[in-house]
N, C-alpha and C positions, 0 to 999 in steps of 0.2 A: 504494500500500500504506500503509496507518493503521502511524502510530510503533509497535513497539513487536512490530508482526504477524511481522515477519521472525523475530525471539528466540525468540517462541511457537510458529510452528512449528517452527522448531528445534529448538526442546526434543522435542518429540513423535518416539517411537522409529522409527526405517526398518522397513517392515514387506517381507517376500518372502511370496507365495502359493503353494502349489503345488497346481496343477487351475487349469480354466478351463472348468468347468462353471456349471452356471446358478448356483448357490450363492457361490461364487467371484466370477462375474462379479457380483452384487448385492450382493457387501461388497467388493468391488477399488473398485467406483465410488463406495459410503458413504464406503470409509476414504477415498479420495480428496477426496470431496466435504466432508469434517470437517477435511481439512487435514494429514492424512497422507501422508507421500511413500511410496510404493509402490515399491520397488526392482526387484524382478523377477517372473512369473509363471513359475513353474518347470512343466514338461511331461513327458512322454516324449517322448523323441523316437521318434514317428509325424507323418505328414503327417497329419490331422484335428485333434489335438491342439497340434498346432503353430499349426497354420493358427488354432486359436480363441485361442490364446494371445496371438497378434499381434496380432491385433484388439482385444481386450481390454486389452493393454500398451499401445497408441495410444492409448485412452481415459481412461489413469490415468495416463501419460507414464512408464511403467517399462520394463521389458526384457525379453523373451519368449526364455528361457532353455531347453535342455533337463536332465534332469536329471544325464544324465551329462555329467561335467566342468564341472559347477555349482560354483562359488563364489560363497559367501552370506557378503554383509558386511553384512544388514539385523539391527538387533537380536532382533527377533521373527520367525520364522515360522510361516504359520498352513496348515497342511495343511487342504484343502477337497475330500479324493480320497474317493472310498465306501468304508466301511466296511471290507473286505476287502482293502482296499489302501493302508489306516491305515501299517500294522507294516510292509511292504514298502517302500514310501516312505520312512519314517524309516529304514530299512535303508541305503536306495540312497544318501543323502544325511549319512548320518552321518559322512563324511569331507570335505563338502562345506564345513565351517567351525569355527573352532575352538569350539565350543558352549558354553564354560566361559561363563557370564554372560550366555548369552542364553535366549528364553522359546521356548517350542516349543508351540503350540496345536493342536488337533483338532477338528472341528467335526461329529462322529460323537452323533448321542441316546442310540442306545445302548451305546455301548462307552466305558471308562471313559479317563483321562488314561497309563491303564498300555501303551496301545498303543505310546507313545512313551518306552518304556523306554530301547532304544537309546540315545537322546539325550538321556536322565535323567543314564546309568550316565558320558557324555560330560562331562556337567557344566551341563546343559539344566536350567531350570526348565518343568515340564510340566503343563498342562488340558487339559480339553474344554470346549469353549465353542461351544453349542448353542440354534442361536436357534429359537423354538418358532413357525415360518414355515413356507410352503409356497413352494419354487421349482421353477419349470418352464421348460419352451422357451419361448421369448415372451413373458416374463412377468418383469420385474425388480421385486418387491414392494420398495417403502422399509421400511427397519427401524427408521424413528421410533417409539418406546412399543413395540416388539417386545421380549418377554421373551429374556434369554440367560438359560439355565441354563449353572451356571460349576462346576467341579468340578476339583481336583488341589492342587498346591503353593502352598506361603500368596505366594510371589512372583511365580507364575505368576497367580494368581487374582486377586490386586491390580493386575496389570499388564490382565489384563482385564476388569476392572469397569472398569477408567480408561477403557477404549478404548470400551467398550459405553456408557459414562453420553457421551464424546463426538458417538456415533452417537445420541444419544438415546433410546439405547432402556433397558430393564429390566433390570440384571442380580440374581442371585438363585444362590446356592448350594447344590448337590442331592448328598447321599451319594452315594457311588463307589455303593454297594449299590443303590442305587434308580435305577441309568441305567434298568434294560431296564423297572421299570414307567413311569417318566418317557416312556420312547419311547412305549410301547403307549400311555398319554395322547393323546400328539400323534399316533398313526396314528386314534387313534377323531376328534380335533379337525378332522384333513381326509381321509387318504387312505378312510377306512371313510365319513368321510360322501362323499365325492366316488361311492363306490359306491352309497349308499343313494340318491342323483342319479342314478345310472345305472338303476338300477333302478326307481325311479318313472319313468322316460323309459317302460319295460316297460309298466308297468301304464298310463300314458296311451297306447301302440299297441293295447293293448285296447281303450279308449275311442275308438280311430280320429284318435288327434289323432299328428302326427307329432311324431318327436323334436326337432327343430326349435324346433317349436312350444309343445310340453312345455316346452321350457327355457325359454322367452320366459314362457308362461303362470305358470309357478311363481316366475319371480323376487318380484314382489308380496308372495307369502305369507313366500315363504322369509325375504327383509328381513323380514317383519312379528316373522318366529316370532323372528327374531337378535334385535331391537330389543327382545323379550319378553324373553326368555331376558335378556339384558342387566340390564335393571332390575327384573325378577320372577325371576330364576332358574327353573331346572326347573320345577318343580310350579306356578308363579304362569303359566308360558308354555303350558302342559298344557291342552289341549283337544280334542273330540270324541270318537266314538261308545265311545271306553273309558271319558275321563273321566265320561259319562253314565253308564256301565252300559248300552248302547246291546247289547245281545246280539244282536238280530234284523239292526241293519245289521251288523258285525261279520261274521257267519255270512252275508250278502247276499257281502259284500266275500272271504271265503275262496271263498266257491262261483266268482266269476267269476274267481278268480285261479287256478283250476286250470287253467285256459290259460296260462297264463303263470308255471312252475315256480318260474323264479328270483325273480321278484317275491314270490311266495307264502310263499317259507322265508324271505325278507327279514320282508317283514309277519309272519309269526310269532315271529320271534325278535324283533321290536324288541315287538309286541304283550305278548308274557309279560316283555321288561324292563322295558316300561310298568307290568304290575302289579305286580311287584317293587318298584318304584321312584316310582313318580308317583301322584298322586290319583285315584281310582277309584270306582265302584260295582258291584255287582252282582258281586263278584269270580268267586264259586264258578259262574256262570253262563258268564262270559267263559271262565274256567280250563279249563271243560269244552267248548266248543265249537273251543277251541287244541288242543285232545288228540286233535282226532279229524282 
């Protein structure tokens, strides 16, 4: 260990987690991995819950706690449970520590830092801290350059810009008022497009190519259009048969897609936000062919 490394980490607050879901598990192993000592993973105690917990605790060297008869001596805690079980958890837990002077986090897009009232009125400093990431089964994304939107108490809020500029990633401050269009954001950024994936998978079984195959085939483009988008933004990324004014393929592309329903109302609704939005010709031709 380099002079000097032991004080520094030191310094840096004990952090408890409670969930040991995907989300969870890819900031247990960040904060970890930044030099954070992880105290405990708090759970229900259920056997599935438990069982990820463990696993997870071994990985960050903490302790796979449930939550009842939980005692939390970590300065911070960061609730990582969905939504709906924000305000519940802070419930269960509110006797769990004396919370006078410690931070209490939430990592919920859209519900505000009020979730953890509870452990406001205790003597908690309280955010939501929401990184604008996709996690899944299988899949632990690093949150280097990952934006956090950060929101609630000016010591809460400081205490997590500290933790998020350690993680490397982005943090940034977003009105209590503006969580739920912030969320919609980040559901159009992946879950809506993860759909619009799915649905061109549709429209390639038209074409006889399997989904499989679809997926493999569109990576190509799909990179090309990100790398667009990237340094051209929208309309600089913008291309084919609307950006032409192309009516006749357009009107080709709706006739075969009445086989294929779902794909169709896909394609029309992203088509008319195309002409709202993006570069175009031939509008009042395209407009009228979407209407029917």
């Amino acid at each position: 260990m380099l002079p000097g490394m032991s004080a520094k980490l030191s310094a840096k607050p004990r952090i408890a987690i409670v969930g040991a879901g995907n989300l969870a598990s890819a900031l247990a192993v960040s904060l970890h991995g930044a030099g954070y000592r992880i105290d405990q993973i708090i759970v229900r105690e259920s056997g599935e819950s438990m069982r990820r917990a463990r696993r997870l605790a071994s990985e960050v060297a903490a302790s796979a706690v449930a939550a009842v008869g939980a005692q939390i001596q970590a300065e911070i805690v960061w609730f990582c449970v969905p939504d709906a079980a924000i305000a519940g958890a802070a419930e269960s837990l509110a006797k769990a520590a004396n919370w006078r002077g410690k931070v209490a986090l939430h990592s919920s897009g859209a519900l505000a830092s009020d979730e953890l009232a509870v452990l406001q009125r205790r003597g908690a400093a309280v955010a939501s801290v929401h990184p604008l990431m996709t996690f899944v089964r299988s899949s632990r994304p690093s949150l280097v350059e990952v934006p956090f939107a950060l929101e609630g108490s000016l010591k809460a809020v400081r205490a997590a810009r500290a933790i998020v500029l350690d993680l490397r990633g982005q943090p940034f401050t977003i009105r209590k008022q503006h969580k739920e269009a912030y969320h919609a954001w980040g559901m159009f950024a992946s879950p809506l497009l993860t759909a619009l994936l799915a649905a061109s998978e549709h429209a390639a079984g038209a074409a006889g190519v399997s989904r499989k195959a679809a997926r493999e085939r569109m990576l190509p483009i799909l990179r090309q259009t990100l790398a667009n988008y990237a340094r051209l933004g929208a309309p600089g990324a913008f291309s084919g048969p609307i950006a032409r004014g192309d009516v006749a393929t357009v009107e080709k592309h709706l006739s075969v897609l009445r086989g294929v329903p779902g794909a169709r109302e896909v394609y029309v609704a992203l088509a008319r936000a195309a002409l709202r939005d993006l570069p175009k010709k031939n509008r009042a031709g395209l407009e009228k062919i979407l209407k029917r």
